[in-house]
LODRENTI-650609 format. One record per residue: residue number from 0; chain; z, y, x of N, C-alpha, C in turn. Coordinates in steps of 0.001 Angstrom, whole numbers. Layout:
N
     i   ch       n.z       n.y       n.x      ca.z      ca.y      ca.x       c.z       c.y       c.x
   NUM    A         Z         Y         X         Z         Y         X         Z         Y         X
...
REM end
This chain:
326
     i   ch       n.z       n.y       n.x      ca.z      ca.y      ca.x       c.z       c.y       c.x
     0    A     85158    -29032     -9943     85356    -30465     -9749     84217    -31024     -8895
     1    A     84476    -31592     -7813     83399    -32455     -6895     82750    -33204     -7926
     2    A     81704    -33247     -8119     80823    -34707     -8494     80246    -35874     -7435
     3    A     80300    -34667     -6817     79401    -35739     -5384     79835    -37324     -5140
     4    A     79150    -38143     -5572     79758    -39541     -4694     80182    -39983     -3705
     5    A     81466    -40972     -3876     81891    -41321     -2822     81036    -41590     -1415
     6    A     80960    -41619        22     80046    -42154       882     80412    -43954       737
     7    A     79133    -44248      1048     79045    -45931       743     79357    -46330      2241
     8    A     80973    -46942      1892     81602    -47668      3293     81232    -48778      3791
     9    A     80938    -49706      2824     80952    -51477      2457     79806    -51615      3840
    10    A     80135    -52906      4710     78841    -53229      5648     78120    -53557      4353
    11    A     76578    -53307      5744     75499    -53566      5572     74749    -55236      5303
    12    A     75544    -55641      6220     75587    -57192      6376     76668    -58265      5549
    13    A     76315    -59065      5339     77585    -60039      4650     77981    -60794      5621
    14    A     79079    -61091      5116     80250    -62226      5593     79667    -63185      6629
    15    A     78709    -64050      5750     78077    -65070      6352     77191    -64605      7419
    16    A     76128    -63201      7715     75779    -63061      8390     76756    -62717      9829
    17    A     77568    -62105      9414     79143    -61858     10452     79227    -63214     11303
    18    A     79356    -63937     10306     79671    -65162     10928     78970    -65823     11836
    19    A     77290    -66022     11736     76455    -66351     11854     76111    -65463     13340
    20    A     76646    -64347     13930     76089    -63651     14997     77357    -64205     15553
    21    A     78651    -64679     15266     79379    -64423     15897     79801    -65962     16729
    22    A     79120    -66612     15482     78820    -68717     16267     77166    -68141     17148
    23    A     76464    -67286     17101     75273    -67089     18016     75764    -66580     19777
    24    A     76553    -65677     19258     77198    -65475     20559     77755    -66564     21602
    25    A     79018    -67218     20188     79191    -68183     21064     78633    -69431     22116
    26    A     77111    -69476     20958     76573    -70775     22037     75641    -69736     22656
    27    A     75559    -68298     22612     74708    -67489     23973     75842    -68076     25039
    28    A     76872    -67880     25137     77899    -67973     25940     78030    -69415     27015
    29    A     77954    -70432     25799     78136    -71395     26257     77015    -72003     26813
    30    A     75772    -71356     26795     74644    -71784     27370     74702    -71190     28687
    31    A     75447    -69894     28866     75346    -69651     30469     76139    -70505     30899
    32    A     77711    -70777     30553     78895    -71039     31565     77836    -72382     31739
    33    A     77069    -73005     31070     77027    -74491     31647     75937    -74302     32643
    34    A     75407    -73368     32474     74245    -72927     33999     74903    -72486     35127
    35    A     76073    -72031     34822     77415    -71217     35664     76624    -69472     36221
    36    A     76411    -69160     35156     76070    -67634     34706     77088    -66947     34730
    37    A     76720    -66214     35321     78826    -65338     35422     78484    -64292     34231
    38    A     79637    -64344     33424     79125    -63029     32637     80150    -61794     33004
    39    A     78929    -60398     32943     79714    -59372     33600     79943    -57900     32097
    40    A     80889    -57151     32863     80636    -56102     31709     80717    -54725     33053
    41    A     79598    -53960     32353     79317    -52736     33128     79341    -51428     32338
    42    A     79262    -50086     32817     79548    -49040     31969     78719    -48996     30997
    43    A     78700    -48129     29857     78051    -48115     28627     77692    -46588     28882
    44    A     78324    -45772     29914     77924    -44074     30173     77192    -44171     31529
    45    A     76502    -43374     32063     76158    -42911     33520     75808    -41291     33545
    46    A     75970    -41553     35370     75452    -40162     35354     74107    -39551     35538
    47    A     73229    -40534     35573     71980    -40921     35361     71581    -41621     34450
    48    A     69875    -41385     33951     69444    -42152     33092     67930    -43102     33744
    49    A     67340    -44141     32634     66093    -44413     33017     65326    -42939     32635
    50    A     63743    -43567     33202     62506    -42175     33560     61758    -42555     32486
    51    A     61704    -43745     32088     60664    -44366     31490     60036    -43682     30035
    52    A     58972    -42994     29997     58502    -42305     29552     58751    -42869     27592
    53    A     59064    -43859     27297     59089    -44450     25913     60130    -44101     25494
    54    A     61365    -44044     26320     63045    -44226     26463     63259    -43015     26349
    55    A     64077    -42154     25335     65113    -41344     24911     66283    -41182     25236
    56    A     67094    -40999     26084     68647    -41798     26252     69419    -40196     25011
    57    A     70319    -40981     24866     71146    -40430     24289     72443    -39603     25650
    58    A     72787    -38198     25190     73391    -37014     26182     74967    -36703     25883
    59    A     76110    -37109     26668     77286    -36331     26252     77674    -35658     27286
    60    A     78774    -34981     27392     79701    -34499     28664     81041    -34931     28988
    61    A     81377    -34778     29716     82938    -35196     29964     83227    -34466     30191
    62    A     84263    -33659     29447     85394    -32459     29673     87060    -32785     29895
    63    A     86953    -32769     31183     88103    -33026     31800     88872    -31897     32850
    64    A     90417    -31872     33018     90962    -31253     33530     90615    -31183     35097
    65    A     89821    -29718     35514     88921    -29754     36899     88072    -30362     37248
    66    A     87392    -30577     36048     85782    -30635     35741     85317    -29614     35489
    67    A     84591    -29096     36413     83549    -28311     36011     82381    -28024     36938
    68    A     81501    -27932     36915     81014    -27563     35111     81171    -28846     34391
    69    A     81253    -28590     33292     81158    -30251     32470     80270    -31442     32668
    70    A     80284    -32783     33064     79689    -33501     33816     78435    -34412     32488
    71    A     77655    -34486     32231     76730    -34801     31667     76461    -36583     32043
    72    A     77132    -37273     31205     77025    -38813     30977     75666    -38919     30139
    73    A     74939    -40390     30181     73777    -40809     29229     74683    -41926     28947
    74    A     74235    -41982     27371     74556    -43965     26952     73508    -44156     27520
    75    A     74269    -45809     27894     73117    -46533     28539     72134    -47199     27248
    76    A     70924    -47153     27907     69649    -47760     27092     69404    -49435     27398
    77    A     70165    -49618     28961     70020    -50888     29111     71528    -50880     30306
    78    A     71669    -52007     30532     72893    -52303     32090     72217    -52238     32938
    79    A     70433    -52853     33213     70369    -52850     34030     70359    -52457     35311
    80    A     70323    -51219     35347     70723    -50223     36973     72446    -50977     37490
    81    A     73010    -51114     36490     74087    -51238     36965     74523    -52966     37394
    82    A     73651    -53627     36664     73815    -55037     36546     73087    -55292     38313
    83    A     72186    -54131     38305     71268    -55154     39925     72189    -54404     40734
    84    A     73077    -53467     40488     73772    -53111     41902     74704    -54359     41973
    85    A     74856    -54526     41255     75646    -56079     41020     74961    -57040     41772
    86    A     73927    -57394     41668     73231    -58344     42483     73136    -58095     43888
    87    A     72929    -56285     44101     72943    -56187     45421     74048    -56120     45911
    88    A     75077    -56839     45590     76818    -56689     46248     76845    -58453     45817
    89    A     75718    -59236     45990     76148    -60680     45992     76661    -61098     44926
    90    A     76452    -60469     43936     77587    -61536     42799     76632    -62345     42416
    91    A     75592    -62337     42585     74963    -63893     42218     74089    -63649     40377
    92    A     73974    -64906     39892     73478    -65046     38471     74681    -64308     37600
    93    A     74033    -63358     36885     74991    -62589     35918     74450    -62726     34393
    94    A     75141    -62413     33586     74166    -62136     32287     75377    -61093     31564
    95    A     74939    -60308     30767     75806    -59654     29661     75527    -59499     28241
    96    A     76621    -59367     27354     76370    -59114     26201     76687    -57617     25622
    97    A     75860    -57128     25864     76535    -55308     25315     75626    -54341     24825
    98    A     76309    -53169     24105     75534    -52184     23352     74991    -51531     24511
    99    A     73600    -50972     23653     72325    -50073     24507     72447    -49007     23046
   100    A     71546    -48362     23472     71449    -46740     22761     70345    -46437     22983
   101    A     69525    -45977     22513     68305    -45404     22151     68203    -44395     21490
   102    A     67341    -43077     21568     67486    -42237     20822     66177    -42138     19758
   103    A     65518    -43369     19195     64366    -43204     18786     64429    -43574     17371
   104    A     63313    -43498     16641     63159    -43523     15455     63782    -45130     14265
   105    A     64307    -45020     13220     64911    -46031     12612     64104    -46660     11622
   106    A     64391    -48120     11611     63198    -48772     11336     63718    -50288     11158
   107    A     62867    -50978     10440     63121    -52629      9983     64052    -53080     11163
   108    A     63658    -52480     12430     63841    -53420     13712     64776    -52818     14692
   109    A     64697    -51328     14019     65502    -50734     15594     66682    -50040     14667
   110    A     67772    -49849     15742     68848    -49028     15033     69480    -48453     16355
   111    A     69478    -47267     16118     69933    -46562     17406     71018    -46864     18844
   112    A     71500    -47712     18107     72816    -48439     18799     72802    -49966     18295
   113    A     72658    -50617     19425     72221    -52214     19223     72734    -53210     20536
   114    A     72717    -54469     19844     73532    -55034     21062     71758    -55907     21768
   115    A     72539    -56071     22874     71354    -56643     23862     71738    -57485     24555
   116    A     71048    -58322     25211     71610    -59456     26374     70517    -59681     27269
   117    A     71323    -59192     28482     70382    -59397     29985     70748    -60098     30725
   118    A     69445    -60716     31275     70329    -61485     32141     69569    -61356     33898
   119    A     69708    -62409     34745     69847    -61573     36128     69987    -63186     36918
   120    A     68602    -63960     37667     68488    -65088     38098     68156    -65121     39041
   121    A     68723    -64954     40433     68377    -65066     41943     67682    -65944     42266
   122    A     66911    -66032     42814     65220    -67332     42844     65070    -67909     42003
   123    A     64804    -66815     41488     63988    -67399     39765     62552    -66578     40343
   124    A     61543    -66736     39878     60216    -65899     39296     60402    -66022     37536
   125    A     58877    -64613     37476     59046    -64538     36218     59213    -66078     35366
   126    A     57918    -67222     35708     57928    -68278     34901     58961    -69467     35234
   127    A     59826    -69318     36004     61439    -69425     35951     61673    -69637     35072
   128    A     62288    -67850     34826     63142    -67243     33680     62467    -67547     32491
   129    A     61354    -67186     32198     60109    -68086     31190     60782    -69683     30162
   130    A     60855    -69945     31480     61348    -71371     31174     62982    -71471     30920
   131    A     63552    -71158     31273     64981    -70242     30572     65038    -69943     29438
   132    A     64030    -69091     29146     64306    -68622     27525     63821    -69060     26678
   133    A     62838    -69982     26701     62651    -70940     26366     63386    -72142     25818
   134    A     64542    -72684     26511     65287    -73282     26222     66500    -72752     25527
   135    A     66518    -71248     25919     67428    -70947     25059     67341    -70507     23554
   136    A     65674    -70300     23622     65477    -70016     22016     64867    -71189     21192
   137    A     65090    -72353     22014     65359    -73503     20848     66307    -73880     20901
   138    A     67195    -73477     21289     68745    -73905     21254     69398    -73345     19970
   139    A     68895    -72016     19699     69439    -70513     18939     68572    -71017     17886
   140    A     67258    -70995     17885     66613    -70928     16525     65830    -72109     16204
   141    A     66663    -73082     16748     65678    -74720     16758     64468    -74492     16199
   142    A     63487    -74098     17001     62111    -73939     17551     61717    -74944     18417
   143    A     60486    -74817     18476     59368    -75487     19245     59659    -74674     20902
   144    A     59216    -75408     21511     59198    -74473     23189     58075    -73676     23125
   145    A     58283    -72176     23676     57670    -71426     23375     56119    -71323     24199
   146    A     54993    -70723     23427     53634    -70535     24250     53461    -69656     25142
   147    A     52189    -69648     25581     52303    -68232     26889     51071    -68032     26798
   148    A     50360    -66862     26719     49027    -65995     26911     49040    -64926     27830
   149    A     48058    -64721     28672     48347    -63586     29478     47489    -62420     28458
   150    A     47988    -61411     28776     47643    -59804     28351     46527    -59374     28343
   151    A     45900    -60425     29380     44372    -59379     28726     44068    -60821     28330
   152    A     43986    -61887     28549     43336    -63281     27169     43893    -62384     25672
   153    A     44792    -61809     25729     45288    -61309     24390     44206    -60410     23548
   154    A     43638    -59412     24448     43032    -58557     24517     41412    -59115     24323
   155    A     41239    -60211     25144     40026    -60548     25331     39577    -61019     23457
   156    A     41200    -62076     23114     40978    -62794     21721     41110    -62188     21172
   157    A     41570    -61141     20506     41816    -60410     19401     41225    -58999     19302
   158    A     41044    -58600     20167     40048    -57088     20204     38379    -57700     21104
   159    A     38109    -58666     21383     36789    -58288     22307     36657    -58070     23166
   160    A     38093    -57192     23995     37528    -55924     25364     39034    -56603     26297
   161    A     38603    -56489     27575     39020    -56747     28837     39652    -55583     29021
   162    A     41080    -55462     28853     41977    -54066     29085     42284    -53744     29972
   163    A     41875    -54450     31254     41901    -54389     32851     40836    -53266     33330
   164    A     39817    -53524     32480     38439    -52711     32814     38310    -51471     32153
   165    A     38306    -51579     31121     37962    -50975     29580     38527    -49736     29959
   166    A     36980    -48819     29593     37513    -47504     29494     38563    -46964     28421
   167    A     38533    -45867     28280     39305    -45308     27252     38772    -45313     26122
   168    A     37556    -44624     25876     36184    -44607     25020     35843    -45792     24859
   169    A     35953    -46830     25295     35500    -48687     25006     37005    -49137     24486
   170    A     38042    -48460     24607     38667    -49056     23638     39063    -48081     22418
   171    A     39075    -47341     22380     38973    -46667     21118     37862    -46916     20476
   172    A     36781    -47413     20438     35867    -47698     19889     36255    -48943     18792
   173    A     37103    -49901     19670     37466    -51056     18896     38836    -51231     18317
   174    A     39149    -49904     18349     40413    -49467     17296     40241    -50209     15526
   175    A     40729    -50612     15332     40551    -50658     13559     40502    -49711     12834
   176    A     39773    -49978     11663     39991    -47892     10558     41661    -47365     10324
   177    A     42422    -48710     10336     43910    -48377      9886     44481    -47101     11329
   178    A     43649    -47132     12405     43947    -46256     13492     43106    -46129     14303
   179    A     42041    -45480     13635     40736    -45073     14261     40772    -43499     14701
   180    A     41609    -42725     13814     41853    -41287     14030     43283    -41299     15047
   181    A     44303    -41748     15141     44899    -41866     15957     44701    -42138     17694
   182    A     43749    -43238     17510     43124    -43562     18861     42315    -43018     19269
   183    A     41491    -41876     18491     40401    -40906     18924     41022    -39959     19147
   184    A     41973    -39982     19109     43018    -38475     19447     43840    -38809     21174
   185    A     44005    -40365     21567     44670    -40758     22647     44104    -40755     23933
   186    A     44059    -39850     24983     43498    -40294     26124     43969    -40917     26979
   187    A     45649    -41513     27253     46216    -41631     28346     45963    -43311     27833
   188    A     45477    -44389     28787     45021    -45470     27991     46413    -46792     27855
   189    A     47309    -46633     28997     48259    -47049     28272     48905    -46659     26942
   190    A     48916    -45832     26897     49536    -45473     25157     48526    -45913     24306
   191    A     47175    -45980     24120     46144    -46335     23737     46006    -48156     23652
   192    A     46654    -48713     25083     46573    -49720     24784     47960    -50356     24202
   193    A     48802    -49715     24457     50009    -50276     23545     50201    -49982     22184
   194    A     48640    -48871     21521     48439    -48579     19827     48082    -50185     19830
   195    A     47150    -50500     20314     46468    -51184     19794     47071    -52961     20118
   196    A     47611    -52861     20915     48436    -54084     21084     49183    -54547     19852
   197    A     50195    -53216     19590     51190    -53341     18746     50230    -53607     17268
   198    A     49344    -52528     16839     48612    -52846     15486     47957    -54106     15248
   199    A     46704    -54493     16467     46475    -55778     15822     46645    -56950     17018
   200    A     47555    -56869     17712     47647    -58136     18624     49076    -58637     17822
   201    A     50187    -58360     18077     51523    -58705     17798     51928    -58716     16811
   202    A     50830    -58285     14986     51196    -58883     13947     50126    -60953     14047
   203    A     49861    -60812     14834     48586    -62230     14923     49737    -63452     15645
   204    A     50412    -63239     16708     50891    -64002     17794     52078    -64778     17782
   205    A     52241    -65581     18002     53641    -66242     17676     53732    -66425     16638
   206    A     53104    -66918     15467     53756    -66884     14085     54443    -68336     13740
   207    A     53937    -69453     14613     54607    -70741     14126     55639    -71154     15259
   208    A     55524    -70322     16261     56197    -70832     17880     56351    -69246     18692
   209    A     57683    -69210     19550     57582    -67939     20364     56673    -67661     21292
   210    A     56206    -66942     21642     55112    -66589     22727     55381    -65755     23267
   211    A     55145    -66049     24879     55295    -65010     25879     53710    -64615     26219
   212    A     53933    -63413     26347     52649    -62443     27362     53129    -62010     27958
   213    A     51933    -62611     29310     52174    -62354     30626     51504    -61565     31408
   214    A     51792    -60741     32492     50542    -60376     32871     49984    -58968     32674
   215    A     50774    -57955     32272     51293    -56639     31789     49564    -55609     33210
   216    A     49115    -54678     33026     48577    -54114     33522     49691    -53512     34669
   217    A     49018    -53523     36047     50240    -52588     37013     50469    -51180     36545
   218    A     49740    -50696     35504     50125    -49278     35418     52092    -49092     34333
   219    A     51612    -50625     33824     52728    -50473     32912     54129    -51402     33466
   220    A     54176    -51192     34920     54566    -52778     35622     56397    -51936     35196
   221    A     56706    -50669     35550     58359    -50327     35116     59191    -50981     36290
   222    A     59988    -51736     36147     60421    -52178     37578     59967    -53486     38232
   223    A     58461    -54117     37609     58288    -55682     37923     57228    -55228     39359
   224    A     57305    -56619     40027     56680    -56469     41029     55214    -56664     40669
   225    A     54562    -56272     41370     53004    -56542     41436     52652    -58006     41434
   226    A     51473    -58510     40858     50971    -59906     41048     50579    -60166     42588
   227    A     51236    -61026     43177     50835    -61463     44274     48690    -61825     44197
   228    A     48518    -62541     43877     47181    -62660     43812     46260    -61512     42946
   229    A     46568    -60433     42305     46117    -59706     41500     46524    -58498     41466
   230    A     46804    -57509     42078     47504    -56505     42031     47438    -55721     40506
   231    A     46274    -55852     39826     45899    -54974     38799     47144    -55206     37660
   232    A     47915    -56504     38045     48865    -56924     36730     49615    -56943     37516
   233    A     50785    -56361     36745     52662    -57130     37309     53037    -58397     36777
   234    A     54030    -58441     37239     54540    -60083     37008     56096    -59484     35277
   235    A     55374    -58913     34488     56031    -58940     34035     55692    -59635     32384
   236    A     56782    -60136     31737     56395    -60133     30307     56805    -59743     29009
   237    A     56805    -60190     27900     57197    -59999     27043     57333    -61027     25961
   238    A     58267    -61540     24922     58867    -62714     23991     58606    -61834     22698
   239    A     57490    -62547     21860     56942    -62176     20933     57535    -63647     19663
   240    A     57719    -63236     18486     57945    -64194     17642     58109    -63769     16011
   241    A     56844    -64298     15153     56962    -63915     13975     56809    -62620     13545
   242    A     55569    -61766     14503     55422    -60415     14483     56759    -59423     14977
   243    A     57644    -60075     15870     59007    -59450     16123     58644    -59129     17847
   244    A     59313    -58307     18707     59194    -58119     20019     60579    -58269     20377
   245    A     60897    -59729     21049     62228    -59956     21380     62781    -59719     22930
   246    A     61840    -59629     23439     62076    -59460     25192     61713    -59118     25879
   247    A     61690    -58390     26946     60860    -57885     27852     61754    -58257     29358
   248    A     60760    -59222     30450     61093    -59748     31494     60443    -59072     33033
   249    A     61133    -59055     34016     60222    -58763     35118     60369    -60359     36143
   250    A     59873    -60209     36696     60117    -60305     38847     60127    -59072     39006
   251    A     61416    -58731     39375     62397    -57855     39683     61494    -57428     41039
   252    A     61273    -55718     41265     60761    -54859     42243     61848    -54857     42976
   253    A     62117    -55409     44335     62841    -55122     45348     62339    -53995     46742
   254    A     61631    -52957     46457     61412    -51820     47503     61538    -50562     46708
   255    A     62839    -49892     47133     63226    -49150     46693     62491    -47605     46771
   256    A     61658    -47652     47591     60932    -46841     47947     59404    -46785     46712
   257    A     58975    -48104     46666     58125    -47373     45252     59193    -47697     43990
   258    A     60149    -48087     44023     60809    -47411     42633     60811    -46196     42698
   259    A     61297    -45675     43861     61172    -44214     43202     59805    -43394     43195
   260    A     59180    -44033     43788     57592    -43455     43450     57386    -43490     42027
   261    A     57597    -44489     41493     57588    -44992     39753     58605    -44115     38973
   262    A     59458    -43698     39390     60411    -42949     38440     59650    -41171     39135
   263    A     59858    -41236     40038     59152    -39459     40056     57794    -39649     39096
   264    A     56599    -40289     39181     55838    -40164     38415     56089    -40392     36606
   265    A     56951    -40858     36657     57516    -41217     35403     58083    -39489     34607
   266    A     58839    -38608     35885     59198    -37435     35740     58047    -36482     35316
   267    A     57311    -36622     35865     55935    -35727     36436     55581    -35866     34493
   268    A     54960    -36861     34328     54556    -37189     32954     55230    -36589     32469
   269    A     56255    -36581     32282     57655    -36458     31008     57916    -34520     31885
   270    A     57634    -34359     32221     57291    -32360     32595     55859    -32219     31778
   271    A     54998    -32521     31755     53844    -32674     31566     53816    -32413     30065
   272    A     54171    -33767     29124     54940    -33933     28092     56019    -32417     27386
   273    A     56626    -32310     28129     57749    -31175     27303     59018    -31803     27193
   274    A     59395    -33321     27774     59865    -33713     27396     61147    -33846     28319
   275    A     62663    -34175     28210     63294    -34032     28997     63678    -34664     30055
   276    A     63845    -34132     31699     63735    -35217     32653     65341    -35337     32948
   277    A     65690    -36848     32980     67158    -36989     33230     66976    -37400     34913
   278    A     68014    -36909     35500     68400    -37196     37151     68285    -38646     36896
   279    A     67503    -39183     38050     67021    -40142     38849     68456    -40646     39371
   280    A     68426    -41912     39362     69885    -42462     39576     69658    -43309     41454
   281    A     70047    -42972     41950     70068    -42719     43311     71096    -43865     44086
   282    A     72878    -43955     43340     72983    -45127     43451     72661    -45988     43468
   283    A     71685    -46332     41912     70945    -47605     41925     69396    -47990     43035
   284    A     68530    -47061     43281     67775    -46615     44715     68644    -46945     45623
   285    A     69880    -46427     46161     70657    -46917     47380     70873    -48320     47268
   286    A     71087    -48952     46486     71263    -50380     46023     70278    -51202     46324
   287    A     68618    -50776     45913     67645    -51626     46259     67601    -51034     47912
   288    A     67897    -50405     48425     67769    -49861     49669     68356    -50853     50372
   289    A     69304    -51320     49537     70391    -51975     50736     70223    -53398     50880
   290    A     69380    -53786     49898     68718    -55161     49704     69208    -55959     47980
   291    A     67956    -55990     47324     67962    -56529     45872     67277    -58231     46583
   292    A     68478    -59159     46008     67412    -60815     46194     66380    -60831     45523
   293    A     65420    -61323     45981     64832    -62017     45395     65220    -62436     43889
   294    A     64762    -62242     42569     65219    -62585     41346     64064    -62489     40330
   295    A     64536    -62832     39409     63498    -62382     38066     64881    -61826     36695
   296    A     64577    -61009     35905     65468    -60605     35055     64650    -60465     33188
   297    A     65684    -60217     32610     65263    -60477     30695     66193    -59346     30263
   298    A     65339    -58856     29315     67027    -58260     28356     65818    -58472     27120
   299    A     67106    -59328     26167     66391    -59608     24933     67159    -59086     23286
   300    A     66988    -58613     22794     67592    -57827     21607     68271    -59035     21059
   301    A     69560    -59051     20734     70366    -59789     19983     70291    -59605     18276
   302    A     70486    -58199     18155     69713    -57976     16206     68776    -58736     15808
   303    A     67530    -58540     16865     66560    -59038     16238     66041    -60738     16301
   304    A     66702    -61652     17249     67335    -62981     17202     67951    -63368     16456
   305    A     68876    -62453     15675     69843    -62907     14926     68832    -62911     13126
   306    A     68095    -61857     13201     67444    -61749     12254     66153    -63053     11780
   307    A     66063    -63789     13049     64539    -64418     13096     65589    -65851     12833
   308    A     66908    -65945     13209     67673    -67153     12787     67771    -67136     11187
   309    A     68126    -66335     10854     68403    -66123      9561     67354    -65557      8333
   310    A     66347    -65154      9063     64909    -65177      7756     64994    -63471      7124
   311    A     65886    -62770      7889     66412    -61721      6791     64665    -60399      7520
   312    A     64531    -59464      6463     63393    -58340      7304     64010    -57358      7413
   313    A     65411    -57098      7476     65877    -55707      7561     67114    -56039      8810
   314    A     67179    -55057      9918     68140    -55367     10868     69481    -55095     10419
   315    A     69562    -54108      9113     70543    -53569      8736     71633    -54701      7902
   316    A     70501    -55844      7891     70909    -57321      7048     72225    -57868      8524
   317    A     72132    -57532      9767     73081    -58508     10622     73699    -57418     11215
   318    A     74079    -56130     11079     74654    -55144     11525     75850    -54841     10630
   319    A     77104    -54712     10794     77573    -54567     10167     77577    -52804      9439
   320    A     77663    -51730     10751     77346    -51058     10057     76509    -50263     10557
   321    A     75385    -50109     10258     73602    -49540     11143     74562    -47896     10996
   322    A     73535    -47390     11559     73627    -45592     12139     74017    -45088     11018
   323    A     73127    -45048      9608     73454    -44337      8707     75046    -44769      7896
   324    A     75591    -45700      8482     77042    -46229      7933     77933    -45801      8768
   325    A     77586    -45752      9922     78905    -45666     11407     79658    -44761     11064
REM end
C-alpha cells in the first residue's frame, strides 16, 4: 500500500493576492497606453543567450522533422535583445509584460520563472526614465517620489571607502565579520563589491521611500553607455525599496562594436570560470549595427512589486504556483 502523500496542488498565493496582481497589471497597462507605450510580445526561446557572467539561462532543443542536429533554444532571462531589435526597426516606445527564466538559486525573492516588465524610451536618458518610474511607483504603491544616490556616495556613506579607487585589499578590509572570510577569499573586485553592496548597503537604503543608485562603476556598465563627463561610471541604475532590488536601468549602449567587446570578455571570464559559454547573439549585434536610437531602458520584477504592495516576505505569497508547485 502507498503511504506516501498526496503532492500539495493548492496555489501558493490566495485569491486576493490573484486579484491584486491582476488590478496591478491592469493600471501597469493603463499607465503606458496613456503615455502611448506600445505594448509588444517577443519570443520567450532564442537561439542565443545573454554573456553576463551572474545570468544562468536555462537550455532546451527543438526536435523537429529535418532538424538536425537538434537546435539548442535558451529561455529568455530578459526580452531585451529582442525588444531593441524592435527599436532598431522603428517601432518606437515599447514596454512588455512577460516571463524571464533564470537558472539560479531559490529564495524569499527569486523563483526561477518570474514575470518582468521592460520597458524601452527613445530620447529618454537614464534620469528620464528615472523620472518615469518614479511616477509609476507611486501610482502602484502610493509612495512618496522616489530618492537618488549615486554608487559610490553609497559606498562613501555606509562603508567609508570610494569604490572608484579602492583597492581590493582596502575593501576587504572593510568587509563586516558577518563576511570577512568570504571577502578575504574574493579577488575579482566587482564581485567583492557587489558582496558588500548587497550585505551592508541595500539592507540600509530605501526603507521609508524608493531609491535609485546611480552611477554603477564602468566595469559593471552590461549594456549602459559610459558617463559622458566620467568615464569611470556608466549611466546605469538600479530601484532599491525596503531592502528589495526592483530594477535595473541603462542609457542604452548604441555601438555595436563594444557590445561585443563586452560580451567576448564576458565569455573569456565565464571559460576562465568553468562555466558555460552560450553563442553570442549576432542578430541582436546586427541590430545595433544597423542603428539603436538614442534611448534609455528598465526591466523591473513584477513579483517583487507586487510583494512590496502587499507587505507579504515570501514571493511564493503572489505566485500562484512557484517552481516547487509547477
Amino acid at each position: 500500500m502507498n503511504t506516501l502523500l498526496p503532492p500539495n496542488w493548492r496555489p501558493t498565493a490566495s485569491r486576493e493576492a490573484l486579484i491584486a496582481r491582476a488590478n496591478m497589471l491592469t493600471t501597469i497597462r493603463q499607465f503606458f497606453a496613456e503615455r502611448e507605450v506600445l505594448e509588444v510580445d517577443t519570443p520567450a526561446m532564442s537561439q542565443a543567450s545573454v554573456t553576463d557572467i551572474h545570468l544562468q539561462p536555462f537550455v532546451t532543443h527543438l526536435v523537429a522533422p529535418g532538424q538536425t542536429p537538434e537546435l539548442p533554444l535558451f529561455l529568455s532571462t530578459s526580452p531585451e535583445f529582442h525588444m531593441k531589435r524592435l527599436l532598431c526597426a522603428d517601432v518606437g516606445a515599447i514596454y512588455q509584460l512577460s516571463k524571464a527564466f533564470r537558472n539560479e538559486e531559490l529564495g524569499r525573492f527569486h523563483n526561477s520563472e518570474f514575470t518582468m516588465l521592460e520597458w524601452y524610451r527613445p530620447d529618454f536618458d537614464h534620469r528620464d526614465l528615472m523620472a518615469e518610474i518614479s511616477q509609476l511607483m507611486q501610482l502602484v504603491l502610493a509612495c512618496d517620489g522616489c530618492d537618488s544616490m549615486s554608487y559610490q556616495q553609497a559606498f562613501i556613506d555606509y562603508l567609508g571607502i570610494d569604490p572608484l579607487t579602492a583597492s581590493v585589499a582596502e575593501l576587504q578590509q572593510v568587509a563586516p565579520a558577518s563576511c570577512q572570510e568570504l571577502a578575504a577569499r574574493e579577488t575579482n573586485k566587482d564581485t567583492l563589491l557587489q558582496l558588500l553592496f548587497s550585505i551592508v548597503i541595500e539592507p540600509q537604503i530605501g526603507q521609508l521611500r524608493p531609491i535609485f543608485v546611480f552611477g554603477f562603476p564602468a566595469s559593471q556598465a552590461a549594456l549602459a553607455q559610459l558617463n559622458d563627463d566620467d568615464p569611470r561610471i556608466a549611466d546605469r541604475f538600479e530601484l532599491y525599496f525596503k531592502g528589495i532590488e526592483l530594477a535595473n536601468g541603462f542609457r542604452e549602449l548604441q555601438d555595436g562594436s563594444e557590445q561585443r567587446r563586452r560580451f567576448e570578455q564576458d565569455c573569456a571570464w565565464r571559460a576562465a570560470q568553468g562555466l558555460p559559454i552560450p553563442p553570442i547573439d549576432d542578430r541582436f549585434l546586427a541590430a545595433l549595427d544597423a542603428g539603436l536610437p538614442a534611448c534609455a531602458g528598465v526591466a523591473l520584477g513584477i513579483d517583487r512589486l507586487l510583494m512590496l504592495k502587499l507587505g507579504v516576505s515570501d514571493i511564493s505569497e503572489v505566485i500562484a504556483f512557484p517552481v516547487d508547485r509547477a
